[in-house]
C-alpha positions in Angstrom: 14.5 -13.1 18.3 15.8 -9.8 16.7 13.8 -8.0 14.2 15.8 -9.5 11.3 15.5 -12.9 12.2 11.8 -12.5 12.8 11.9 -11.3 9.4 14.0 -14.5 7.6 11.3 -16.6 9.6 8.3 -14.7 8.0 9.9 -15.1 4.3 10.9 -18.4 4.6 8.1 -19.7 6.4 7.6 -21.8 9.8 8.7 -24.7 8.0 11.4 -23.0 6.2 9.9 -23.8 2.7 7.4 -21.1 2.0 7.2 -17.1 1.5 8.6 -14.7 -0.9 11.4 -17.5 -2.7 9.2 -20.2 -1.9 12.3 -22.4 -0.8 13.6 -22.6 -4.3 17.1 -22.0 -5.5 15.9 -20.0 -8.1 19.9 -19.7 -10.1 19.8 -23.7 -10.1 16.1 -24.6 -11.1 17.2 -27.3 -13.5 15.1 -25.8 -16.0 18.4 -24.6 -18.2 18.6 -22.0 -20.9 15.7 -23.3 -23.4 13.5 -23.5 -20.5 14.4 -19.8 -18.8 13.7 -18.4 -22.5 10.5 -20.1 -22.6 9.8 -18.5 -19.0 10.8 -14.9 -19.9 8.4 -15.0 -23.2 5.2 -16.5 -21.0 5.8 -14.2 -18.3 6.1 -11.4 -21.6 2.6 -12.2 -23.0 1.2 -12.4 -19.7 2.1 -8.4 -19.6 3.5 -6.3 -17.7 4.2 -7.3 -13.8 3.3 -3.8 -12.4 -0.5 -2.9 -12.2 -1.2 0.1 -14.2 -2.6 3.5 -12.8 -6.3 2.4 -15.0 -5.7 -0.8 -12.5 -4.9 0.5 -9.2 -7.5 3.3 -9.6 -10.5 0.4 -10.4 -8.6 -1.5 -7.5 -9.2 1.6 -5.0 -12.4 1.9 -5.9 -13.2 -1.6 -5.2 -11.7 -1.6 -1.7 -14.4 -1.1 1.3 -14.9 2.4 2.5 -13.4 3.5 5.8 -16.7 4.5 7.8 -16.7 8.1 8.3 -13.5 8.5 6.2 -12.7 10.3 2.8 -12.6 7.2 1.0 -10.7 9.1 -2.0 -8.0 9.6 0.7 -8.8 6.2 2.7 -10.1 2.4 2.1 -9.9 -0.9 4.3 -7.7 -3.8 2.6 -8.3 -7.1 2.1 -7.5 -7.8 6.0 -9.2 -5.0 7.1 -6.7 -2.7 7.8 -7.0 1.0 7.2 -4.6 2.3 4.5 -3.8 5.7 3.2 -3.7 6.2 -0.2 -0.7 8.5 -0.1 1.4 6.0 1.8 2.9 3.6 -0.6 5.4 1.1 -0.7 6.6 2.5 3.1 6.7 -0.1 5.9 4.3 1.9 8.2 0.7 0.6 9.4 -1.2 2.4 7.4 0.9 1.8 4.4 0.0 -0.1 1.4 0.9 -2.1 -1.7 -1.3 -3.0 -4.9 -1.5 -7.3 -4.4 -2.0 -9.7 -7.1 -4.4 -12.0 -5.6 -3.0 -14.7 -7.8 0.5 -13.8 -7.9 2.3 -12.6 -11.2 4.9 -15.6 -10.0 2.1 -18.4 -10.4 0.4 -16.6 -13.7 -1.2 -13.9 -12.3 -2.2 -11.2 -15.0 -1.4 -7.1 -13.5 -5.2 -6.7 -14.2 -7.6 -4.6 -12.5 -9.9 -7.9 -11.5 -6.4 -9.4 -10.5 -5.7 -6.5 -7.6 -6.2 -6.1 -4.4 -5.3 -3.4 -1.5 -2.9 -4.8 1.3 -0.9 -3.4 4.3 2.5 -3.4 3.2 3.3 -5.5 6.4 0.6 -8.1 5.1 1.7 -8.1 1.3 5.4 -8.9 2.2 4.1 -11.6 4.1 1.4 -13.3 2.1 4.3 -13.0 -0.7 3.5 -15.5 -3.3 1.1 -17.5 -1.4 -2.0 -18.8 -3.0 -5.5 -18.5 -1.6 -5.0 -16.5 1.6 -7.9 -16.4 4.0 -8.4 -13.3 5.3 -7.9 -14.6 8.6 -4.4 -15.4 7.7 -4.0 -12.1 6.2 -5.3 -10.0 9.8 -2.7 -12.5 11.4 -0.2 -10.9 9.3 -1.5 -6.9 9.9 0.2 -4.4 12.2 -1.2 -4.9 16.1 -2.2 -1.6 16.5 -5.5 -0.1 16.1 -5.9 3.7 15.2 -8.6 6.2 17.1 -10.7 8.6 14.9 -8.3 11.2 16.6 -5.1 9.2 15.5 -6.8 8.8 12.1 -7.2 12.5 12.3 -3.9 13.5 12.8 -2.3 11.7 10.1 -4.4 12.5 7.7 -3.6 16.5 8.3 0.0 15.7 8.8 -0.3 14.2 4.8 -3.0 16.2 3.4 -3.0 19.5 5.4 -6.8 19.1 6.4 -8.9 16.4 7.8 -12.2 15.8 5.2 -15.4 13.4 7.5 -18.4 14.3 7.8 -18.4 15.0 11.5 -14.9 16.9 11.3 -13.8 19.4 8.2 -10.9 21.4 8.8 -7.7 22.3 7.5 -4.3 24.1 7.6 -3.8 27.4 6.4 -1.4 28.0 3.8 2.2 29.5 4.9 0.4 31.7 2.3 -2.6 32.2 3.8 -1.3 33.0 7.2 1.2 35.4 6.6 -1.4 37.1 3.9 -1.5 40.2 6.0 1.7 40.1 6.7 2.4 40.3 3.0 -0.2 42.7 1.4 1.1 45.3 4.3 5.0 44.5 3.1 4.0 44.7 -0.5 1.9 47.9 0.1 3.5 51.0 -1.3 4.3 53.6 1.7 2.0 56.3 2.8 3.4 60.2 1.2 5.8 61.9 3.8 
C-alpha cells in the first residue's frame, strides 16, 4: 500500500466505518436546518473547541516526566511516547497535539481535566474514538525508539543547549562566539 492509502485505511477504519468522520456523511445527516442550529448552540455553550493556554499548561504538567529529561522541555504522552514541547502540530515522532480524551465531537468540554498529551501520529489516529486503551494508543505511535544521545541532539538542535542532570551544555551565541571578534572591531585604533 502507498503512504496515502495507508492513511484513508487509518481514518476510515479496518472496517471502513470508524476514524476521524466516523463513516458519516456529515452534509446529509438528516438532521436538517432546525436540528444543525440546535447543534451549533450546544456545541457554543459547551465552549470553545480549542484548549486554552491555562489548559494545555495544567495538561503539561500532568503528563509523566521523561526520566532524566527537562520535563519543562519534555513529557511522555498518554502512549508513552516522548514528546517535545516545542514541536506542535508537525507530523514528526516526537511531535504532539493537546487530545480531548472525550472528544469535543461526542461532548467533550476544552477543559484542563478533559486534556491529554498525544503523539501527533497517535492523535490523528485515535480521532474521535471513545475510550482508547493505551495499548491501542502505543499501536498507533511512531516505531522508533530514541537513545539519550538522539534525545540529546534534538533537543540542542531546538533549544541550543541540552539541560539533564548527567549532561548540561549548550551553544554559544553567534554573539558569544564572535565576542572577541567584535570588541577588537569595535575598539577605537591605537595613536599613529
Amino acid at each position: 500500500k502507498g503512504c496515502g492509502e495507508a492513511l484513508r485505511m487509518d481514518r476510515a477504519g479496518a472496517d471502513g466505518a470508524g476514524g476521524a468522520m466516523g463513516g458519516v456523511d456529515r452534509s446529509a445527516d438528516g438532521k436538517g436546518e432546525e436540528g444543525k442550529q440546535a447543534a451549533a448552540a450546544e456545541m457554543a455553550a459547551r465552549g470553545p473547541r480549542n484548549f486554552s493556554a491555562a489548559a494545555k499548561a495544567a495538561c503539561w504538567e500532568r503528563a509523566e516526566v521523561v526520566p532524566g529529561r527537562d520535563p519543562a522541555r519534555w513529557r511522555l504522552d498518554a502512549a508513552g511516547n516522548p514528546v517535545c514541547r516545542r514541536l506542535r502540530g508537525c507530523d514528526g515522532c516526537m511531535c504532539h497535539e493537546y487530545d480531548h480524551i472525550q472528544p469535543f465531537s461526542r461532548g467533550g468540554e476544552s477543559t484542563a481535566e478533559n486534556c491529554q498529551l498525544l503523539q501527533t501520529r497517535v492523535n490523528r489516529g485515535k480521532a474521535a474514538s471513545q475510550a482508547v486503551s493505551p495499548e491501542a494508543l502505543r499501536e498507533l505511535s511512531c516505531d522508533v525508539v530514541f537513545s539519550e544521545r538522539e534525545l540529546d541532539i534534538v533537543e540542542m538542535a531546538i533549544y541550543g543547549g541540552v539541560n539533564r542532570a548527567a549532561l548540561q551544555c549548550r551553544c554559544r551565541s553567534i554573539r558569544e562566539r564572535f565576542s572577541t571578534f567584535l570588541s577588537l572591531a569595535s575598539a577605537p585604533s591605537p595613536p599613529s
